[in-house]
C-alpha positions in Angstrom: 4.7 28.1 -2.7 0.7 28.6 -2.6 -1.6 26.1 -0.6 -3.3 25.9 -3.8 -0.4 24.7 -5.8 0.7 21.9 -3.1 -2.8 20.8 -3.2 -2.6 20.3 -7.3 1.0 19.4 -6.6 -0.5 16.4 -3.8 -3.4 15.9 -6.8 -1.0 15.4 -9.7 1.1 13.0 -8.2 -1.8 10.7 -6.8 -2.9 11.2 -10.2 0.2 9.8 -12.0 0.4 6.7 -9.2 -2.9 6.1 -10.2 -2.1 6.0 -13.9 0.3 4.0 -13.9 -0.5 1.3 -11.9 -3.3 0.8 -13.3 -1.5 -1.1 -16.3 -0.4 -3.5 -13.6 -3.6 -5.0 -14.3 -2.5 -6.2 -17.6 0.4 -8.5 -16.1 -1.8 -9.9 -13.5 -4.2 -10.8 -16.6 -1.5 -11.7 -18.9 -0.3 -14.2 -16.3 -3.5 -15.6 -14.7 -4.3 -16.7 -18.7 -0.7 -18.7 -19.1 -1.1 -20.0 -15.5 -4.3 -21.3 -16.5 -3.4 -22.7 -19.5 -0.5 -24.2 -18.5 -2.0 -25.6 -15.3 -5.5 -26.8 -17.2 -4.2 -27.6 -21.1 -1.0 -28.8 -20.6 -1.2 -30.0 -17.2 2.0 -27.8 -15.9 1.7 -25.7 -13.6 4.0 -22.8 -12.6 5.4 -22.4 -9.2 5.7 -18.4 -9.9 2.7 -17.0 -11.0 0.7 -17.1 -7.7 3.1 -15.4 -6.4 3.8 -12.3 -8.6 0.5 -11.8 -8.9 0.1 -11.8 -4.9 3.0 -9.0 -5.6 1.6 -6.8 -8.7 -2.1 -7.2 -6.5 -0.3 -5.9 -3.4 1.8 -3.0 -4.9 -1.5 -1.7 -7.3 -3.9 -1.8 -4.0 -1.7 -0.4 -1.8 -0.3 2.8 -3.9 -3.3 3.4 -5.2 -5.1 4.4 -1.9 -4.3 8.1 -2.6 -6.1 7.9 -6.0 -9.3 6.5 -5.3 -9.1 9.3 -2.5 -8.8 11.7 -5.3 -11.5 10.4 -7.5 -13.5 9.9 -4.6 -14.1 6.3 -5.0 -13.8 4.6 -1.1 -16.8 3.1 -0.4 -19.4 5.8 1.3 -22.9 6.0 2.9 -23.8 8.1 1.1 -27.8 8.1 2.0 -28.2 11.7 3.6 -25.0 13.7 2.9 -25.7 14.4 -0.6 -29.1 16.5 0.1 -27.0 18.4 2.8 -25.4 21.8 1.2 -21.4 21.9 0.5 -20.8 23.7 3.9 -22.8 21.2 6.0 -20.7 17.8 3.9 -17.2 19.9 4.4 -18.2 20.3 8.2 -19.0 16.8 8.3 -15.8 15.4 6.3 -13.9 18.2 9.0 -15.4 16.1 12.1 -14.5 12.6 10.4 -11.5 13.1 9.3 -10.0 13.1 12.8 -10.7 9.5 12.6 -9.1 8.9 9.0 -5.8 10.8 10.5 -5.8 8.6 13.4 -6.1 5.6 11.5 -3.7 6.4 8.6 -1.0 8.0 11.3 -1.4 4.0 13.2 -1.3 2.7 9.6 2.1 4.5 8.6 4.1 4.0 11.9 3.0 0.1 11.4 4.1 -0.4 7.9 7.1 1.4 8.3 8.2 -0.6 11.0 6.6 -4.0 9.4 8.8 -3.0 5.7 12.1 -2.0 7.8 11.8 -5.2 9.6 11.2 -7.1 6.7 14.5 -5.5 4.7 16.5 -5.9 7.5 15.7 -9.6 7.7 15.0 -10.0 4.1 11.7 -11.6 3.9 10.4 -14.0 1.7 7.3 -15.3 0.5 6.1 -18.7 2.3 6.2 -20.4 -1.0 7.8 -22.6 -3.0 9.4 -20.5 -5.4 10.2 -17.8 -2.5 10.6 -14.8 -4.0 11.2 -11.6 -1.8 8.5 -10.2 0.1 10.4 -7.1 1.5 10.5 -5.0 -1.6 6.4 -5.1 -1.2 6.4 -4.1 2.5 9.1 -1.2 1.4 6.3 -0.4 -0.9 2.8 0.0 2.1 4.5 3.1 3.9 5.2 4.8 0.5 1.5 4.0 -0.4 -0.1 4.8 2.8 1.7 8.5 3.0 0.5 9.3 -0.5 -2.9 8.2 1.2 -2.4 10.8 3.8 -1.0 13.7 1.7 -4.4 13.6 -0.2 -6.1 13.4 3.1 -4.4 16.5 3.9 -5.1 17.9 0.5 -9.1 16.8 1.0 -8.7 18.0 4.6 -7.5 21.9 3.5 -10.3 21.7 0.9 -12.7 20.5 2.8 -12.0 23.7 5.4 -12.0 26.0 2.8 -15.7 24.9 1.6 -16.8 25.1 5.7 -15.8 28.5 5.7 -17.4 29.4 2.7 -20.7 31.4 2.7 -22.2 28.6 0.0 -25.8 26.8 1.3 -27.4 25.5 -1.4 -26.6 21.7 -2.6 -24.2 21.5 -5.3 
């Protein structure tokens, strides 16, 4: 298989988690409104929906890491780099992506072991109701490695546009 077709491959399926977790915001809407009825109308308060909605929050930020790295929307200083030409921003995505490696590599060996752990001894949330906490912490490794697959795919394009013979802006 090409480089080029694991990179749409790695693009496609950020792409779908992206998708599809976005309607997760429609629950977390949905139940804020009946929790806030509930709570400020009828003067009865749940003792779930504080907790799934710490749950859908969790899952949708967490999986969707690879997305917004896709779409390019992490927050960036963006002051300089722009006016620099495509050769010059791949060089300097090349030199600081050693640090997003490093960071996501510490990131994925923690919540690996932090969600085995928590399956093992099958966690729960502090609460009241106490719903399980494990099948969220299952959930960071899964979201962190499709985090670093489309740092690797940004990583092989970024080389590819340092090598090229491009210098004016795009």
């Amino acid at each position: 298989m090409k480089a080029r077709s694991w990179l749409e491959w790695i693009d496609v399926i950020n792409e779908w988690a992206g998708r599809i977790l976005s309607f997760f915001i429609l629950p977390m809407t949905v139940i804020t409104v009946i929790e806030v009825i509930l709570r400020y109308v009828f003067n009865r308060p749940t003792i779930w929906a504080w907790d799934i909605n710490i749950m859908i929050l969790g899952a949708f930020t967490v999986m969707t890491g690879g997305y917004v790295l896709l779409k390019e929307g992490h927050v960036a200083m963006d002051i300089f780099v722009p006016r620099f030409s495509l050769r010059v921003r791949a060089l300097i995505a090349l030199v600081t992506s050693v640090l997003f490696f490093f960071s996501i590599g510490l990131l994925l060996w923690q919540s690996g072991i932090a969600g085995w752990e928590s399956f093992l001894m099958r966690e729960q949330l502090n609460s009241i109701w106490s719903p399980p906490l494990y099948p969220l912490k299952m959930l960071w490794p899964i979201g962190v490695f499709l985090l670093l697959l489309q740092g690797v795919a940004k990583l092989i394009r970024d080389l590819n546009d340092a090598r090229s013979k491009e210098v004016k802006n795009q």
